[in-house]
C-alpha positions in Angstrom: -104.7 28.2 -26.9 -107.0 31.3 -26.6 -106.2 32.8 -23.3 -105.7 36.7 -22.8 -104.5 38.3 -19.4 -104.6 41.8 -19.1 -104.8 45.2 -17.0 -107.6 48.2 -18.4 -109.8 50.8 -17.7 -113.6 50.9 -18.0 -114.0 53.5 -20.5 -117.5 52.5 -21.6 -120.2 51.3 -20.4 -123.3 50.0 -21.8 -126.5 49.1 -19.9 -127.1 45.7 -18.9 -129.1 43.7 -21.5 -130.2 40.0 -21.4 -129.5 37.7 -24.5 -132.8 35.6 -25.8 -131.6 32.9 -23.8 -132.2 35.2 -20.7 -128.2 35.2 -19.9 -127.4 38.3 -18.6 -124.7 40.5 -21.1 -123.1 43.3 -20.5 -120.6 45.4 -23.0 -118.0 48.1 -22.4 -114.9 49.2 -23.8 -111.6 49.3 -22.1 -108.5 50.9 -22.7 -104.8 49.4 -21.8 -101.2 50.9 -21.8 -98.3 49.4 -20.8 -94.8 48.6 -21.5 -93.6 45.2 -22.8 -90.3 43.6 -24.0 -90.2 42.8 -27.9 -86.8 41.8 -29.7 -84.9 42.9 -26.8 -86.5 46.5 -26.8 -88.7 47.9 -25.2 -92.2 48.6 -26.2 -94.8 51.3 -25.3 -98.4 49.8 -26.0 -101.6 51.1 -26.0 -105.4 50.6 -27.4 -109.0 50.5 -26.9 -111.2 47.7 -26.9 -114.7 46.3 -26.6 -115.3 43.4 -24.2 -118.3 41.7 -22.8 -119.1 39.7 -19.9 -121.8 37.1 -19.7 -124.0 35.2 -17.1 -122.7 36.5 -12.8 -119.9 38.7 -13.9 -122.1 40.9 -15.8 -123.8 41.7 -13.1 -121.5 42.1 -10.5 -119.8 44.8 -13.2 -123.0 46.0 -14.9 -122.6 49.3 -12.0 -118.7 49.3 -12.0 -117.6 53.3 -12.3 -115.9 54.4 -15.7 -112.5 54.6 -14.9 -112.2 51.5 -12.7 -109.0 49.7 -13.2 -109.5 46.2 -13.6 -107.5 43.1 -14.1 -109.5 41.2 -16.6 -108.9 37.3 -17.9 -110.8 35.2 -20.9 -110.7 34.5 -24.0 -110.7 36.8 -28.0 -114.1 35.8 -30.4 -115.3 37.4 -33.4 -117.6 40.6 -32.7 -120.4 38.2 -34.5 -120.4 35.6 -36.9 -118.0 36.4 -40.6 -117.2 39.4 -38.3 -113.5 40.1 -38.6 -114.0 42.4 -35.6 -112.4 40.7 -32.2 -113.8 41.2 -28.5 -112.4 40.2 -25.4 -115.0 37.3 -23.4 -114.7 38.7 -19.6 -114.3 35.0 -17.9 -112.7 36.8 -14.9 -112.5 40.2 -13.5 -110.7 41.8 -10.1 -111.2 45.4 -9.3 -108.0 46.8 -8.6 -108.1 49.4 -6.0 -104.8 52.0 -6.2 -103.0 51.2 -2.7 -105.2 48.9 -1.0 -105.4 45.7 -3.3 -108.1 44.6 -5.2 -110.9 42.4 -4.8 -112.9 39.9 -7.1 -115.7 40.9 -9.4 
Protein backbone atom coordinates (compact mmCIF):
# COMPACT_ATOMS: atom_id res chain seq x y z
CA UNK A 1 0.00 0.00 0.00
CA UNK A 2 0.97 3.56 -0.99
CA UNK A 3 -0.99 5.90 1.23
CA UNK A 4 0.60 8.98 2.99
CA UNK A 5 -1.36 11.18 5.63
CA UNK A 6 0.15 14.14 6.79
CA UNK A 7 0.05 17.82 8.22
CA UNK A 8 2.38 20.85 6.20
CA UNK A 9 2.84 24.17 5.30
CA UNK A 10 2.68 25.70 1.85
CA UNK A 11 6.04 26.98 1.55
CA UNK A 12 6.04 27.20 -2.28
CA UNK A 13 4.08 27.90 -4.70
CA UNK A 14 4.24 27.58 -8.37
CA UNK A 15 1.77 28.94 -10.86
CA UNK A 16 -0.82 26.86 -12.25
CA UNK A 17 0.15 25.01 -15.47
CA UNK A 18 -1.98 22.58 -17.55
CA UNK A 19 -0.32 19.14 -18.56
CA UNK A 20 -0.68 18.30 -22.62
CA UNK A 21 -3.63 16.41 -21.76
CA UNK A 22 -5.20 19.79 -20.61
CA UNK A 23 -5.35 18.46 -16.79
CA UNK A 24 -4.83 21.17 -14.62
CA UNK A 25 -1.26 20.81 -12.34
CA UNK A 26 -0.22 22.61 -9.88
CA UNK A 27 3.31 22.17 -7.72
CA UNK A 28 4.48 23.51 -4.36
CA UNK A 29 6.64 22.56 -1.62
CA UNK A 30 5.58 21.90 1.86
CA UNK A 31 7.28 21.64 4.97
CA UNK A 32 6.29 19.27 8.06
CA UNK A 33 7.44 18.98 11.76
CA UNK A 34 6.21 16.93 14.19
CA UNK A 35 6.80 14.50 16.93
CA UNK A 36 6.41 10.68 16.56
CA UNK A 37 7.05 7.51 18.66
CA UNK A 38 10.01 5.27 17.28
CA UNK A 39 11.42 2.28 19.40
CA UNK A 40 9.77 3.56 22.40
CA UNK A 41 11.34 7.17 22.07
CA UNK A 42 10.39 9.89 21.04
CA UNK A 43 11.18 11.51 17.85
CA UNK A 44 11.49 15.17 16.53
CA UNK A 45 10.84 15.14 12.69
CA UNK A 46 11.10 17.52 10.20
CA UNK A 47 11.54 18.17 6.16
CA UNK A 48 10.68 19.80 3.10
CA UNK A 49 9.04 18.47 0.23
CA UNK A 50 7.55 18.94 -3.21
CA UNK A 51 3.99 17.89 -3.93
CA UNK A 52 1.60 18.28 -6.72
CA UNK A 53 -2.01 18.29 -7.17
CA UNK A 54 -3.84 17.39 -10.29
CA UNK A 55 -7.23 17.85 -12.08
CA UNK A 56 -10.11 20.10 -9.19
CA UNK A 57 -7.70 20.26 -6.34
CA UNK A 58 -5.26 22.19 -8.23
CA UNK A 59 -7.40 24.60 -8.65
CA UNK A 60 -9.11 25.04 -5.68
CA UNK A 61 -5.26 25.44 -4.17
CA UNK A 62 -3.57 27.06 -7.13
CA UNK A 63 -4.41 30.77 -4.91
CA UNK A 64 -3.86 29.07 -1.37
CA UNK A 65 -1.55 31.69 0.79
CA UNK A 66 2.19 30.51 1.53
CA UNK A 67 2.01 29.60 4.98
CA UNK A 68 -1.37 27.78 4.93
CA UNK A 69 -1.45 24.79 7.11
CA UNK A 70 -2.90 22.05 5.42
CA UNK A 71 -3.81 18.43 6.09
CA UNK A 72 -2.92 16.74 2.94
CA UNK A 73 -3.68 12.81 1.89
CA UNK A 74 -2.35 10.70 -1.48
CA UNK A 75 -0.05 8.82 -2.54
CA UNK A 76 4.47 8.98 -3.00
CA UNK A 77 5.64 8.65 -7.18
CA UNK A 78 8.82 9.19 -8.70
CA UNK A 79 9.57 13.01 -9.49
CA UNK A 80 9.61 11.59 -13.36
CA UNK A 81 10.32 8.48 -14.90
CA UNK A 82 14.19 6.54 -13.62
CA UNK A 83 13.84 9.62 -11.30
CA UNK A 84 14.92 8.45 -7.86
CA UNK A 85 13.40 11.81 -6.59
CA UNK A 86 9.90 11.15 -4.67
CA UNK A 87 6.77 13.64 -4.66
CA UNK A 88 3.74 13.52 -2.72
CA UNK A 89 0.31 13.15 -5.37
CA UNK A 90 -2.25 15.72 -3.39
CA UNK A 91 -5.47 13.28 -3.73
CA UNK A 92 -6.98 15.27 -0.73
CA UNK A 93 -6.45 18.52 0.94
CA UNK A 94 -8.29 20.46 4.10
CA UNK A 95 -7.18 23.89 5.02
CA UNK A 96 -6.75 23.95 8.48
CA UNK A 97 -7.64 27.19 10.06
CA UNK A 98 -5.76 27.80 13.76
CA UNK A 99 -8.98 27.79 16.20
CA UNK A 100 -11.86 27.56 14.04
CA UNK A 101 -11.47 24.20 12.14
CA UNK A 102 -10.78 23.61 8.83
CA UNK A 103 -12.51 23.20 5.77
CA UNK A 104 -12.14 21.05 2.46
CA UNK A 105 -10.01 22.07 -0.44
Amino acid sequence: MNRVQLTASVVELQPLRYTPAGVPALEFSISHESEVQEAGQSRRVSFEARAIALGNIAHLLADIPLGSQLQLEGFLAAARLGSSRLILHVQKAERLFPGSGSAVV
